[in-house]
N, C-alpha and C positions, 0 to 999 in steps of 0.2 A: 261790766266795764263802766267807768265814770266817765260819759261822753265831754265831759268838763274837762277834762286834762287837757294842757296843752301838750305839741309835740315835744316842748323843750321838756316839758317834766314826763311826758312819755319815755324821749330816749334816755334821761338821767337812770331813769328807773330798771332800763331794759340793754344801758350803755352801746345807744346809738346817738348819732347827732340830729340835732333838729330838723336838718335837711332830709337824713334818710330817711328821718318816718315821716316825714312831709311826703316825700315821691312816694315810700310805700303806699303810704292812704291815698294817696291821688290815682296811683294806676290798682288797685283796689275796686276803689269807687268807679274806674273808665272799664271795668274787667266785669261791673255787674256784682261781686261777688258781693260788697259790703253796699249800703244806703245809709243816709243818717236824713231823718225826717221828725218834724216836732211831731208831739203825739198832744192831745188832749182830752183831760175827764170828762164827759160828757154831762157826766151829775153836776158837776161844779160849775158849768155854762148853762144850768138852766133845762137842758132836756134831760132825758132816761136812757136807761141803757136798758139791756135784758140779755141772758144767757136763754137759750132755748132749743131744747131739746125734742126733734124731728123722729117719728118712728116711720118705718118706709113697707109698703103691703103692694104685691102685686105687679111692681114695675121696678125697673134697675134704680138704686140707690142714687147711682154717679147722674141719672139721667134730673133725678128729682133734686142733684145737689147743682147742678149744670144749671136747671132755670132759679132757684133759689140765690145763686152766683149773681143772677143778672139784674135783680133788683135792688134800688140805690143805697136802701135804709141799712141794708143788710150788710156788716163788712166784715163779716168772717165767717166763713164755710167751711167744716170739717167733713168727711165722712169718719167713720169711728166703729171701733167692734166692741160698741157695748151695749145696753139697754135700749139707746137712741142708736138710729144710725146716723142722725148725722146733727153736729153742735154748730150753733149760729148765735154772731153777738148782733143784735139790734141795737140801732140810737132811732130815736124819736124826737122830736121836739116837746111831746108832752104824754101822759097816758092815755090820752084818748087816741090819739097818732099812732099810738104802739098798740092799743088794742084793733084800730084796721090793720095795721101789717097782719099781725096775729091771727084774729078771728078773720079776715076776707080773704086778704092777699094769701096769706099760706095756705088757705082751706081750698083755695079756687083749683093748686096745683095736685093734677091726677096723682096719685099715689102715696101723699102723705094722708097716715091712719090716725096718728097719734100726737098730740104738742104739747110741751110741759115748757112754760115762761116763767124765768127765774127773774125777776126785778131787781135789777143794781139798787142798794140804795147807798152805797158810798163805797169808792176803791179805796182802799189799804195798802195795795204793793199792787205792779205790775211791769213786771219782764218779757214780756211779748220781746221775740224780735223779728221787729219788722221789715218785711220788705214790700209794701203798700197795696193796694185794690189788682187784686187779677190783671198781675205784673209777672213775667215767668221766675221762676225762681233763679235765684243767683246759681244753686248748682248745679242747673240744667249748662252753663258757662265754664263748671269748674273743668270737666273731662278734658273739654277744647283746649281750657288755656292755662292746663298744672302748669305748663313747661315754661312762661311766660310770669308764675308766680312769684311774688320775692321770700327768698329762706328767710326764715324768721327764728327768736329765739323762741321759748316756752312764754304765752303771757301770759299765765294765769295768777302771777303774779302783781299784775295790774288790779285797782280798786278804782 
């Protein structure tokens, strides 16, 4: 979705008036379900990023993804069923800063075996959608509040 549209060329597109998809997005946004937050390349200001892939021996996966959670560099925690157990994006301010996350800080925590650090060196595309730092998810809200949702057309239609 091109968070650039406006609502007027939103409802042209979807034949609603600029009111009603103004309130839809508004109680949307008050419902939890949707966020709209700037995002930025980390490469491009200067620091690093890194994809890195955690293997987990000996002790619960969630437990070793729970402390990994809690540390600041870190801002994305997967658990995952596949070679890793569990995928994490690091930013750093430089690579020396990324190799203590790496080499101390991850090594300190009981039960990670294995760590494979993939080094961003420039994003290409990125669709993430986000709903920010160990925030609960919008569809933990959805079950509560179907009934309270506004019908909508199909938007896939939308660019």
């Amino acid at each position: 979705m091109n968070g650039r549209l406006s609502f007027a060329e939103i409802g042209r597109r979807l034949g609603y008036t600029e009111p009603t998809i103004r309130q839809r997005y508004n109680r949307l946004v008050a419902l939890n379900i949707i966020h709209v937050v700037g995002m930025y390349d980390e490469t491009k200001i200067g620091g690093i990023a890194a994809h890195v892939g955690v293997r987990v021996s000996e002790v619960p996966v969630a437990q070793v993804a729970a402390q990994l959670a809690d540390h600041p560099q870190i801002k994305y925690v997967a658990c995952a069923l596949s070679y890793y157990d569990i995928i994490l994006d690091v930013v750093a301010i430089d690579s020396k800063a990324l190799g203590r996350i790496v080499l101390e800080d991850l090594r300190r925590i009981r039960g990670i075996s294995e760590v494979e650090t993939l080094t961003v060196l420039d994003v290409r595309k990125d669709t993430y959608v986000w709903q920010g730092f160990r925030e609960p998810s919008p569809r933990s809200n959805i079950r509560q509040n179907r009934e309270k949702l506004p019908q909508t057309r199909d938007v896939s239609q939308i660019t």
